[in-house]
TIDRENPA-487178 format. One record per residue (C-alpha): x, y, z. Coordinates in steps of 0.05 Angstrom, whole numbers, padded with zeros to 5 digits, always signed. Each point is the difference from the previous one (the first is absolute). Last residue first. Example, Ala and Ser with C-alpha at 12.3 -4.5 7.8 and 13.67 -1.06 7.14 Angstrom:
% residues 2
+00273-00021+00143
-00027-00069+00013
***
This chain:
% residues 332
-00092-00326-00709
+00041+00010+00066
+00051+00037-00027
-00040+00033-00044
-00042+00023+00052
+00063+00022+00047
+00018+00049-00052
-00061+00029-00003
-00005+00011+00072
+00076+00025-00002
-00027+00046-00067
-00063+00023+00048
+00051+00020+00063
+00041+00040-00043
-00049+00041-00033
-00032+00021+00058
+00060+00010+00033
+00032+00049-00060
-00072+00037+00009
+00001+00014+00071
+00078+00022-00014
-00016+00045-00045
-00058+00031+00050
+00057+00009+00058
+00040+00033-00043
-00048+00050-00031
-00013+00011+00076
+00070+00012+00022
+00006+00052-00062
-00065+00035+00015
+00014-00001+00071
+00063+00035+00004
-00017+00044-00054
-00074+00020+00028
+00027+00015+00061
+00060+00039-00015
-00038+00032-00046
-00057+00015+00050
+00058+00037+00057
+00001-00027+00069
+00075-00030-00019
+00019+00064-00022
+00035+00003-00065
+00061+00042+00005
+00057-00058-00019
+00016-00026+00067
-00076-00003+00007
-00006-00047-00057
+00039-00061+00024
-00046+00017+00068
-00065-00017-00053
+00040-00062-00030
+00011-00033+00071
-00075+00016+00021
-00019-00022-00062
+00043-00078+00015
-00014+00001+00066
-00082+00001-00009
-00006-00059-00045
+00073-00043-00010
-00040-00053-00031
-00039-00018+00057
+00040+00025+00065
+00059-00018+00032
+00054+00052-00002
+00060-00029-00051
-00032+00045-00064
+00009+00065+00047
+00076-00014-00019
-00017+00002-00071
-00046+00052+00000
+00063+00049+00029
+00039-00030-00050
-00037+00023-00048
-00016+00073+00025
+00067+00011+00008
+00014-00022-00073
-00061+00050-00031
+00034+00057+00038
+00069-00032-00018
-00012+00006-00083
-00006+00073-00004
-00025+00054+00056
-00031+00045-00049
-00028-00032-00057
-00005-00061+00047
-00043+00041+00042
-00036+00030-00053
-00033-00057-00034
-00015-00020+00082
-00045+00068-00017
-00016-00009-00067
-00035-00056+00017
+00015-00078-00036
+00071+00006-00018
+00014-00027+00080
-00021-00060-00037
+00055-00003-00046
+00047-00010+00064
-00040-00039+00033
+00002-00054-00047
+00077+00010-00023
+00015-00012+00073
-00035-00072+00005
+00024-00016-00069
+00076+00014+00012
-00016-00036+00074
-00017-00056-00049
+00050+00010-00051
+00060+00010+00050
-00021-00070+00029
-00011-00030-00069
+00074+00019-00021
+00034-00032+00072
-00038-00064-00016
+00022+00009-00074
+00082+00000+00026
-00016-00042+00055
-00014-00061-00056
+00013-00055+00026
-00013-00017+00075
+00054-00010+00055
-00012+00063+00044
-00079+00010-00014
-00010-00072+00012
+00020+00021+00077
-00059+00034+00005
-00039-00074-00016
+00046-00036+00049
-00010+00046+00055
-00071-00003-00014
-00002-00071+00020
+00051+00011+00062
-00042+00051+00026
-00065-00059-00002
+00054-00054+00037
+00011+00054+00046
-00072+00029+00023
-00022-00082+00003
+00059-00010+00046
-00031+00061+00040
-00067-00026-00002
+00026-00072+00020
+00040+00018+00059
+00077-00035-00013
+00029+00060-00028
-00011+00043+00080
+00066+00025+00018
+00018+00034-00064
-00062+00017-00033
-00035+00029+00064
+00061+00033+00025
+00016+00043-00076
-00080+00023+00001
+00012+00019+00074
+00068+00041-00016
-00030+00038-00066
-00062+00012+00039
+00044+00035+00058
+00045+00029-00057
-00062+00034-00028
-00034+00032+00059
+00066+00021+00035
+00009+00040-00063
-00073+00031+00000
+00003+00011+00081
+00069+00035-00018
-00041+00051-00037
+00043+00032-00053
-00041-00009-00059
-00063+00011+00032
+00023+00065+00027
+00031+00025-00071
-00070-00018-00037
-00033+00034+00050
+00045+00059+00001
-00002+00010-00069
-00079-00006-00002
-00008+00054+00047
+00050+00044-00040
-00041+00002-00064
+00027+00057-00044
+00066-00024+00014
-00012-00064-00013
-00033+00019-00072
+00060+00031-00014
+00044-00054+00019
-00031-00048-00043
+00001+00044-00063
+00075+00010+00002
+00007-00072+00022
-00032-00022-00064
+00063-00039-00032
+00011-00039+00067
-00058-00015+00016
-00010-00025-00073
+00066-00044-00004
-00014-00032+00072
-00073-00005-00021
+00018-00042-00058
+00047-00041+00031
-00053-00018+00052
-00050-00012-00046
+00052-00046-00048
+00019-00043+00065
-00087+00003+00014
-00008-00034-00061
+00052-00055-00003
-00021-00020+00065
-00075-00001-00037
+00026-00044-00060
+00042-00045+00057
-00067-00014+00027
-00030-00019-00046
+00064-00054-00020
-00011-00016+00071
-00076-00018-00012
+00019-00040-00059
+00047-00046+00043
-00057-00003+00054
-00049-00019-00041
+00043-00059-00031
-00017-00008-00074
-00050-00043-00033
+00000+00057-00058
-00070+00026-00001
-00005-00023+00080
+00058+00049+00015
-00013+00053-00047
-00069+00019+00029
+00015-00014+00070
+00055+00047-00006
-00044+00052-00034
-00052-00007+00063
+00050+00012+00052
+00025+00055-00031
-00070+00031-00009
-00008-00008+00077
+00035+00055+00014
-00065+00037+00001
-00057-00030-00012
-00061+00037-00035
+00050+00043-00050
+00057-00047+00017
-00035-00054-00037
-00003+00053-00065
+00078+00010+00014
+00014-00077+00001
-00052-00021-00057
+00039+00050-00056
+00067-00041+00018
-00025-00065-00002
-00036+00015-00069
+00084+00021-00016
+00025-00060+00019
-00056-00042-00028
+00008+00036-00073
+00088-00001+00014
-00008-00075+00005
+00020-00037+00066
+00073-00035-00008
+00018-00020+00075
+00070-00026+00001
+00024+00042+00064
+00038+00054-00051
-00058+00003-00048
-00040+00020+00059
+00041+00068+00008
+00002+00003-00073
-00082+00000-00008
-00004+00051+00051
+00038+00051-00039
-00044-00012-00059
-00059-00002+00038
+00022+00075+00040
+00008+00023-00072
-00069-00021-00017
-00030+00037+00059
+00034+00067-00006
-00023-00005-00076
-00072+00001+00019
+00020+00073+00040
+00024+00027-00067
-00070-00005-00028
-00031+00030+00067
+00044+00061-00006
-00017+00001-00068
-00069+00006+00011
+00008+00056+00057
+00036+00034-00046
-00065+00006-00044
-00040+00014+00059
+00021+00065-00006
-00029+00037+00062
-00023+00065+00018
-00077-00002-00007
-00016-00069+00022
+00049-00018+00046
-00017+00074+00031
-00070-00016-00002
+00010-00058+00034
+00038+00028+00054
-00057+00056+00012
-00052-00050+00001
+00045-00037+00054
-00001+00060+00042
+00060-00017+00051
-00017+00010+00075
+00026-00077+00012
+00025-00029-00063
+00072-00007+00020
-00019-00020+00082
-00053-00050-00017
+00048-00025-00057
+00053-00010+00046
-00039-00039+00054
-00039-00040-00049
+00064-00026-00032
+00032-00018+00064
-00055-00037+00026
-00004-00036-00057
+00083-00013+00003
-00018-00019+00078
-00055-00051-00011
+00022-00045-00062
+00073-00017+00012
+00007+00015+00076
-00070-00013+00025
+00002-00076-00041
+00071-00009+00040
-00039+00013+00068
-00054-00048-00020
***
């Protein structure tokens, strides 16, 4: 029950939280209007369009990560299995990874815990290229950074007490000791053997990544898909005149910032990355002169989350009736 809360209950919660505080006091008549009125939903289509790509690339890169632990799944299920994961996550979060390992693991007779540590080596491999990213961007937009610190003292010194509360550090290395106890004096309890022999399964399938073929095209897809992932926000900010503006006058790194700013709020539970990932995307903009309580804002963040969101309704859709189909004919 307690692990049922933690995937399904809390990233709802989440969601409902930071949408109740986004939308509250806003005039959604007025934020339609504005989507309406002001926007070119023309870059919104190619936004979208480049978005499909993301999801192909990821495949491809997938596909030599399994090649590497002698599972040869075809690109069409690999990439089905990639549309179903972020339309699961919609309803379940997290649980969209679980799903796409199941997936590939009973199409090819493979071990579900070797696939599922290939997954999760595609994530790792994820959140090494976030981090770098947001090392590079923090870095390149101090100027901008600062400012808006220095306009907004209170939040400094929050972020600067949190950071150098020894509660915080003595909260860490405590769990860091009691996670290290448990797994050294206690291998012999069955849940805690069951933890190991399960890390040493995806061990093996992250470790693929060191001995596979092919690192040169692994390492090609990866830049593609965060390539994609940029390039779809970027040409979406094309969509107002007023985020038009922004990169007219603030170049490449406004629309960067506010990238790796949605990609971190991507790792906060919630369903599909709903309420972090505008919230994320609307403080992006304030660095840049657009208040967060302003419409556009709003209606950008929102539009472009929500055209999103819809794409990947329809990607599921069609995923889950070709698998249906496909296990028809198998069955015919």
């Amino acid at each position: 029950m307690l692990k049922k809360i933690l995937q399904y209950v809390i990233p709802l919660v989440i969601s409902i939280g930071l949408c109740y505080l986004l939308f509250t006091g806003i005039d959604f008549n007025e934020m339609i209007t504005t989507i309406r009125n002001e926007c070119n939903f023309w870059w919104i289509g190619l936004a979208l369009f480049v978005s499909i790509f993301s999801h192909v690339f990821r495949a491809l890169r997938w596909r030599i990560q399994l090649r590497a632990l002698n599972i040869d799944a075809p690109l069409g299920a690999l990439i089905l299995s990639i549309f179903g994961t972020y339309a699961v996550n919609l309803v379940f979060p997290r649980l969209g990874e679980v799903w796409r390992t199941t997936y590939i693991a009973q199409r090819q007779k493979a071990s579900f815990t070797t696939v599922f540590g290939s997954m999760v080596a595609d994530r790792l491999a994820d959140t090494v290229t976030v981090l770098f990213l947001s090392l590079i961007t923090f870095i390149l937009a101090t100027g901008e950074i600062s400012k808006y610190l220095s306009q907004n003292t209170d939040s400094y010194e929050k972020m600067l007490a949190l950071a150098t509360s020894p509660w915080l550090w003595v909260g860490v290395f405590a769990l860091i000791g009691a996670t290290w106890f448990v797994f050294t004096r206690f291998k012999q309890n069955a849940v805690v053997a069951k933890i190991i022999d399960f890390a040493k399964g995806l061990w093996i399938g992250f470790a693929a990544i060191a001995k596979m073929k092919g690192k040169g095209q692994w390492l090609i897809y990866t830049f593609a898909i965060w390539g994609c992932y940029f390039f779809q926000l970027f040409v979406a900010f094309f969509a107002f005149k007023e985020t038009t503006a922004v990169v007219e006058n603030y170049g490449v790194i406004a629309v960067l910032v506010c990238f790796v700013l949605s990609s971190i709020a991507m790792g906060v539970p919630s369903n599909g990355g709903i309420g972090p990932w505008q919230w994320a995307v609307m403080f992006g903009l304030s660095l840049y002169g657009l208040s967060m309580e302003g419409s556009i804002s709003l209606a950008f963040a929102n539009l472009v989350l929500g055209a999103q969101t819809l794409l990947l309704i329809v990607l599921g859709i069609i995923t889950f009736i070709a698998i249906a189909l496909e296990k028809r004919r198998a069955t015919a």
